[in-house]
N, C-alpha and C positions, 0 to 999 in steps of 0.2 A: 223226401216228398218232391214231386213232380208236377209242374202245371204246365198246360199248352200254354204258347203264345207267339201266336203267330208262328213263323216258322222257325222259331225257336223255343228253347225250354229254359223253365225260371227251376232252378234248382235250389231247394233250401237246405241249410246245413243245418241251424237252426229252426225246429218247425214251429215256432211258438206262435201266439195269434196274433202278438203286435208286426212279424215279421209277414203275416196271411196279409195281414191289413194291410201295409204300405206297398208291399206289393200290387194288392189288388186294386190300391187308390192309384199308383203309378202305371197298370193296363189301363185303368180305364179313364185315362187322358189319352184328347185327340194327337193324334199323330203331327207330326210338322207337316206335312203333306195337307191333312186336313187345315191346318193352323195356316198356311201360305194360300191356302186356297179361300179361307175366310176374309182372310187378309187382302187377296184382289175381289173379291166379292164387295167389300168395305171401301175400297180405293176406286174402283169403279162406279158404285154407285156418290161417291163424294163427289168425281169428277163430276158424272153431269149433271148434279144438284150445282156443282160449282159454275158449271156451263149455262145451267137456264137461269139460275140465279140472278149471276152477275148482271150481266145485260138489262137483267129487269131491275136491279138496282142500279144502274147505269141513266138508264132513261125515267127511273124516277126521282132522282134525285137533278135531271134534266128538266124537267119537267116543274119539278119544284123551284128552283133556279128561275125559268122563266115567269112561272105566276108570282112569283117577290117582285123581279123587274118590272113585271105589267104594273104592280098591286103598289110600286116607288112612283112609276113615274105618273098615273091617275092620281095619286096623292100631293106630289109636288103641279098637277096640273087645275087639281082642285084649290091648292095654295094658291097657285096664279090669278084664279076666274073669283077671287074673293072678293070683295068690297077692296077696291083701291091696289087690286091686285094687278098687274102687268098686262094681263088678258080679260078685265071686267069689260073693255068695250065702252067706256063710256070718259065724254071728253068735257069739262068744265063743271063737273059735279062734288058737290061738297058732300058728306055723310054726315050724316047725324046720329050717333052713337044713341042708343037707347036710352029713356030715362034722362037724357037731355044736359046729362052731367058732360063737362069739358067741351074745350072748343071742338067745332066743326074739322075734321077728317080733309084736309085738301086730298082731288084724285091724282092719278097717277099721270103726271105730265107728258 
């Protein structure tokens, strides 16, 4: 028994049908041609997935970086400008802690 393939011939010696089968499952895989060619297809399209990617996880993670810094140092500026805090601005002032429990608060000299 004789089958094309391609520009050669599959000769069986045995014709039985498990031998049809493995044959015919073995033509009809892609070629390495096809296979190298999927393959830059696949490598290509990663690269510029990698190329637009990156950059934008670049500057977001930039980004996020700077709004922590802004979001520290409005917090420890907000710490300051507190009652009796370094930057309240005010000079010979006692506090009075609510509910009138504990001595008097001296400010910040």
């Amino acid at each position: 028994m004789t089958q094309p393939s391609g520009p050669f011939r599959v000769v069986f010696t045995q014709a039985g049908t498990g031998a049809h089968r493995a044959v015919r499952f073995a033509s009809d895989q892609p070629s390495w041609l096809v296979r190298a060619a999927a393959w830059a297809v696949m490598l290509a399209i990663g690269l510029v997935a990698f190329v637009v990617v990156l950059p934008i996880l670049i500057l977001a993670f930039a980004l996020f970086a700077v709004l922590a810094l802004v979001g520290w140092v409005r917090f420890k500026l907000a710490g300051a400008r507190s009652p009796n805090g370094p930057l309240d601005g005010r000079r010979n002032v006692r506090v009075v802690r609510p509910g009138g429990g504990g001595p008097p608060v001296d400010s910040h000299p």
